[in-house]
VEXNU-139875 format. One line per 8 residues: number of its first residue (from 1); their letters; for each residue x, y, z of C-alpha. Coordinates in steps of 0.1 Angstrom, whole numbers, plus 5000, padded with zeros to 4 digits. Layout:
NUM	A	X:Y:Z  ...
This chain:
1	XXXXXXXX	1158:5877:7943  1163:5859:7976  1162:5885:8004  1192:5897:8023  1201:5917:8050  1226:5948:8051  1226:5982:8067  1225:6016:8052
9	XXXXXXXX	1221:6050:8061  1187:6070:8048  1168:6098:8048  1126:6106:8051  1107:6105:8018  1095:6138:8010  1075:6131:7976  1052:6106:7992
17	XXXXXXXX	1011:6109:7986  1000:6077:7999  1006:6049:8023  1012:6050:8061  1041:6072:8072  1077:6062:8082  1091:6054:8044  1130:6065:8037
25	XXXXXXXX	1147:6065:8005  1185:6061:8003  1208:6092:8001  1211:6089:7964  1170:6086:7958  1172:6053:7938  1158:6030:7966  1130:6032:7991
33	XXXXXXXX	1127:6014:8026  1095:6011:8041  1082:5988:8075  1064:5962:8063  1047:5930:8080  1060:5893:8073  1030:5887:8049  1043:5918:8026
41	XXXXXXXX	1076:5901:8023  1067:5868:8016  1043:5884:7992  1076:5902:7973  1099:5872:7978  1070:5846:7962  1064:5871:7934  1101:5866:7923
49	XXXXXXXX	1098:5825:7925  1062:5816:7912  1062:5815:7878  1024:5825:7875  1033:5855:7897  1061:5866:7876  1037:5879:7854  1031:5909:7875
57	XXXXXXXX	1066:5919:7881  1071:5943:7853  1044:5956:7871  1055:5963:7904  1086:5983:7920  1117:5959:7923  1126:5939:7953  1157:5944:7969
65	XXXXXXXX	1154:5924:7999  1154:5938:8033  1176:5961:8052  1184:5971:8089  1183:6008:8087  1204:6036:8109  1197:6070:8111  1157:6086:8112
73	XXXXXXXX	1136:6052:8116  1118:6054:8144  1119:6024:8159  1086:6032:8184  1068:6034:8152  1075:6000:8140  1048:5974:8139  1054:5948:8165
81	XXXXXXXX	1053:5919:8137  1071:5940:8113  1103:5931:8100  1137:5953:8099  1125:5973:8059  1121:5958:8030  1142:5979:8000  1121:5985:7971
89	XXXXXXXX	1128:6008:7939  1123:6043:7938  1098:6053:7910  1097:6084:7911  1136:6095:7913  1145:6095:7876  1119:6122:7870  1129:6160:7873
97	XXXXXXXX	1098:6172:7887  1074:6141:7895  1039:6140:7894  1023:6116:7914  0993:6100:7917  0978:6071:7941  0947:6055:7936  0935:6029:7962
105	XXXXXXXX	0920:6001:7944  0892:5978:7956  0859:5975:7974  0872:5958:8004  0901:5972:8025  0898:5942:8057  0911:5913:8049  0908:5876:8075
113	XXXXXXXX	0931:5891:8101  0912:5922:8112  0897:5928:8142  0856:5932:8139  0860:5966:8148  0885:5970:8120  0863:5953:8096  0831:5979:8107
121	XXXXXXXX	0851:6011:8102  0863:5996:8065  0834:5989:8056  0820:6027:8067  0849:6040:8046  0843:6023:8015  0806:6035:8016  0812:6070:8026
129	XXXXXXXX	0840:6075:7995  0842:6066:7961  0854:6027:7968  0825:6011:7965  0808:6025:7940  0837:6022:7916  0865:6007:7936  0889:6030:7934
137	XXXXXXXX	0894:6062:7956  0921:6089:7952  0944:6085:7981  0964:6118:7974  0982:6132:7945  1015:6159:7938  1012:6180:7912  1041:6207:7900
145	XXXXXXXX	1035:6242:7892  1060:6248:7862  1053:6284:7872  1063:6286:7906  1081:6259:7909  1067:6247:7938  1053:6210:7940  1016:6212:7952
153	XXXXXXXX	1001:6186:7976  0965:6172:7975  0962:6154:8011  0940:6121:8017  0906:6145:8026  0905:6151:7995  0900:6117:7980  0875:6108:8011
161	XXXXXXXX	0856:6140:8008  0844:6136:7972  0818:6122:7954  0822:6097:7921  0807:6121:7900  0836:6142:7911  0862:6118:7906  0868:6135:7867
169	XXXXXXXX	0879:6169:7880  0903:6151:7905  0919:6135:7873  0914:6167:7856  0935:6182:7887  0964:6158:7883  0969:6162:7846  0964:6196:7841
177	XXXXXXXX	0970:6217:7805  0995:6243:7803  1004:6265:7774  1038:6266:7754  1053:6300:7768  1033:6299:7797  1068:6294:7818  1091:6327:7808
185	XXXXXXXX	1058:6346:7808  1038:6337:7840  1006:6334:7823  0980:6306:7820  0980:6270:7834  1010:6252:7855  1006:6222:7837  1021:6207:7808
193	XXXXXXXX	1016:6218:7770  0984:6196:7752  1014:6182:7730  1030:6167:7755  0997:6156:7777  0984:6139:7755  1007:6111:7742  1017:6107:7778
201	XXXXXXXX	0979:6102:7790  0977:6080:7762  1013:6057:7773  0995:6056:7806  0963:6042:7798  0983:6017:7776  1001:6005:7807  0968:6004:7827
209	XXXXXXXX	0954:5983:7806  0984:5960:7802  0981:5956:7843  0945:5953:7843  0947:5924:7813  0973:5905:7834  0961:5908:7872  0927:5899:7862
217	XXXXXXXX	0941:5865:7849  0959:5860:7885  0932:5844:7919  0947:5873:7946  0929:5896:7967  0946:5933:7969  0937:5945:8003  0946:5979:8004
225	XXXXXXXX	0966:5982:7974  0969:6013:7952  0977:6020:7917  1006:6046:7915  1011:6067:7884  1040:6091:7879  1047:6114:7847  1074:6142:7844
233	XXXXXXXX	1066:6177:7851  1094:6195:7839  1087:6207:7802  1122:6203:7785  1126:6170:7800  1090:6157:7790  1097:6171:7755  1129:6153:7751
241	XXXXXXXX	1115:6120:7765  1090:6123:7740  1110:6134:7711  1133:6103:7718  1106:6080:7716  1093:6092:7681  1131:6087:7669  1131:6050:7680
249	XXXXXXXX	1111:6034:7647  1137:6007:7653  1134:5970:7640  1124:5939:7656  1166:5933:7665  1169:5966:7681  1134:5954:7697  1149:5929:7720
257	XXXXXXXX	1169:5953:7738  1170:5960:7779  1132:5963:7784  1148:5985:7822  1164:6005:7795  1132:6013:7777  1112:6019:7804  1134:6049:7820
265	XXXXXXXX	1129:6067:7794  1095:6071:7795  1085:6102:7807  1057:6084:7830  1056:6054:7850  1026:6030:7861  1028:6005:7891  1010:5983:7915
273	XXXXXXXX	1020:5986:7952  1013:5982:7990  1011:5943:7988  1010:5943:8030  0971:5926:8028  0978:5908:7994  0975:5870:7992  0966:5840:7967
281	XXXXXXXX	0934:5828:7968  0938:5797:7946  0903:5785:7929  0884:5818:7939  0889:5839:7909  0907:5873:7902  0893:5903:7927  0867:5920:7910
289	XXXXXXXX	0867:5952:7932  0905:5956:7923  0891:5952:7887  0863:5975:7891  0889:5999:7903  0912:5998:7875  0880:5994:7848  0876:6031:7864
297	XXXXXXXX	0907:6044:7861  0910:6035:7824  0873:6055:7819  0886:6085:7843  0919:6082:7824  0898:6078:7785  0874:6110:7796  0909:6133:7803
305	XXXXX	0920:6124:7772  0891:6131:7755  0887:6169:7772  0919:6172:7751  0913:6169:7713
């Protein structure tokens, strides 16, 4: 899609875990506007024109093009190089009560434009967290509590303050069992039933895998970028997304339909974003600390499932 420009009027994210602040979503949820630098567009306009990119699209959140915004943008905020917002798709607003999850992926977070000061304090952070070791970190995660009702925040600190060996109770903390009842009574866990956790862990590690088996055939380096996964809260609507896919044992005409269609009613979602440091790297291979990072995920992801036969 070539990009275009228009203005709307929006509103601040409130679901957002990750990322540098300032993003809006439209008044209707479906789209999100964020800052972003000239390389981040370019990034999002060549992804929809090279036909060895394309591959990750299905991947990634869909580009809108770019907006001039009225209403809360603060314009003092803005990066100086930054153009007027790129419009990207909302993940998160067809869920009822969204999880969410970013991981930052890779083992370098600098990339040829940082200052050497920059470059020190990057380094310092991927030694002092989980990045290096496994190249992936948890940036910050939301997690509902079908009992109160209240969505429960688990800031950045968290991520930078733990240990790799720790990284499995973190996961454990973002997909966490509940018990069938556990809602009218009050009692046990706020998470969601074992039935329903585990056939959406497992959707989730399929899709990982998918991503990791098609960015590791692509030469970019991922400065910065995260892995974001998303899966419903809400109990009824997790049951019925789940119920609905059982029902579709549907034959290989029925198989070609909308693949958009498909995916919405998936009661979880898994994408690649924050593409601001992200460039091709022609004859240099695929990042391997962006793979490392995924490779871990998929084993973090594996052991959660596992701690629920």
């Amino acid at each position: 899609m070539s990009s275009t420009t228009s203005t709307i009027h929006a509103k601040s994210l409130t679901s957002q875990v990750g990322g540098h602040p300032g993003v809006l979503t439209t008044e209707d949820g479906e789209l999100l506007i964020k800052p972003a630098l000239h390389h981040e567009l370019q990034f999002y306009q060549q992804l929809q024109s090279d036909p060895i990119l394309s591959s990750l699209l299905p991947y990634i959140p869909k580009f809108f093009g770019t907006l001039k915004l009225e209403g809360e943008l603060d314009e003092s905020k803005v990066q100086e190089q930054a153009i007027p917002s790129i419009v990207l798709e909302n993940i998160t607003n067809r869920f009822t009560k969204p999880n969410i999850l970013d991981i930052k992926l890779g083992t370098i977070f600098y990339d040829d434009r940082a200052s050497p000061e920059k470059v020190a304090r990057m380094i310092e952070t991927a030694k002092n967290t989980t990045s290096l070791e496994t190249g992936m970190r948890l940036t910050g995660f939301q997690v509902h509590d079908n009992i109160t009702g209240q969505a429960v925040n688990t800031p950045k600190s968290y991520g930078k303050s733990i240990k790799a060996a720790d990284l499995l109770v973190g996961m454990t903390k973002f997909f966490p069992e509940g018990r069938e009842g556990s809602e009218a009574s009050g009692e046990g866990s706020s998470g969601l039933p074992r039935a329903f956790l585990r056939p959406i862990l497992e959707g989730i590690i399929r899709d990982v895998k998918e991503i990791r088996e098609t960015f590791g055939e692509l030469e970019l380096r991922m400065v910065g970028g995260s892995l974001l996964i998303v899966y419903e809260a809400d109990w009824d609507k997790a049951k019925e997304a789940l119920e609905n896919i059982d029902k579709e044992e549907v034959d290989d005409e029925e198989e070609d339909e909308d693949e958009d269609e498909d995916e919405k009613g998936l009661p979880f979602a898994v994408k690649l974003i924050d593409f601001a440091h992200t460039k091709v790297v022609t004859g240099e291979g695929p990042d391997e600390g962006v793979l490392l990072g995924i490779d871990s995920t998929i084993r973090l992801l594996n052991e959660r499932l596992l701690q629920l036969l």
